[in-house]
N, C-alpha and C positions, 0 to 999 in steps of 0.2 A: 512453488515454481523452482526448478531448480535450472543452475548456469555451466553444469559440471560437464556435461554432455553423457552422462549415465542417465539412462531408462531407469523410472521405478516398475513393479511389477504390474501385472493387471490382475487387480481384485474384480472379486464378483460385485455385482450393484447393489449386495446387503451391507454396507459399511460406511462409516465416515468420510472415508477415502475414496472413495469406489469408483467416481466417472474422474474419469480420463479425459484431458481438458489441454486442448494444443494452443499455443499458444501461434497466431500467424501474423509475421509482420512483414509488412512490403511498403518498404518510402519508409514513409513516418506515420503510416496506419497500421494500426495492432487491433487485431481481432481475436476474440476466442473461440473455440467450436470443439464438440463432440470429440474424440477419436470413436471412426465409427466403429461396427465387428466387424466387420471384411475388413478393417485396415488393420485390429485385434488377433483376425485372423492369420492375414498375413507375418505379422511378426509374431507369432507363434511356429510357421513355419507351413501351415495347413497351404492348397492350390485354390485357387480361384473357384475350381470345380466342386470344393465343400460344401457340402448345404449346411446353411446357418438358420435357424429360427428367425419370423419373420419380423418380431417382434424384439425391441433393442434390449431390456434385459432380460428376456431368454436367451438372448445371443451373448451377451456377456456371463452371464451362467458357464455358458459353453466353453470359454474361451478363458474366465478368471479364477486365481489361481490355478493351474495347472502348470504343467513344463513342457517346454518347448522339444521335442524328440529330437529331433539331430543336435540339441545340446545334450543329452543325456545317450546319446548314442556315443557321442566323442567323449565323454566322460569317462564311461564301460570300457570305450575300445584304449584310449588313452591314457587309465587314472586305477579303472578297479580291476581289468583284466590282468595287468604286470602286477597291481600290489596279491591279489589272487595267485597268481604263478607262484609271484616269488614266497608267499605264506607257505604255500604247499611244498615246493621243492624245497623250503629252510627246513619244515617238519622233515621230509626224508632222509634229506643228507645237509644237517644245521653246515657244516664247512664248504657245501657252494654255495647258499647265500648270497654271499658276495660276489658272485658270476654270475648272476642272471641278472639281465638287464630287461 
């Protein structure tokens, strides 16, 4: 259980770790339950309109480990596209370097 307010990732339903287990409290009742795939799904990024397997570790199959794409799109577009740039333009001309931003 963690109190950090950090997500751990979603594994597949082969591991120790592997179900996803929310913890729900309302008053002074605490319950626990599933996190389902469609809710897996969602926080992957996928639309409601995905088809998921009907069955719940097929669907977690689908859904754990993997990466989340518009995280890995903002990655490319913000992180390896400029380090990319700026490798290529330092090999050209090593003295602008330091001007590419």
């Amino acid at each position: 259980m963690r109190f950090d307010n950090i997500s751990g990732c979603l594994r597949t339903p082969v591991g120790g770790s592997s179900r996803q287990i929310l913890m729900v409290v309302e008053g002074e009742s605490v319950r626990s339950r599933l996190l389902s795939v469609r809710e897996a799904a969602r926080l992957m990024g996928l639309p409601d309109s995905y088809w998921l397997p009907a069955r719940y570790n097929d669907g977690y199959h689908v859904m754990g480990d993997a990466v989340v794409v518009a995280v890995v799109s903002w990655l490319e577009k913000h992180l390896l596209r400029p380090l990319c740039k700026w490798y290529w333009y330092s090999k050209l001309d090593p003295s602008t370097a330091d001007l590419i931003s």
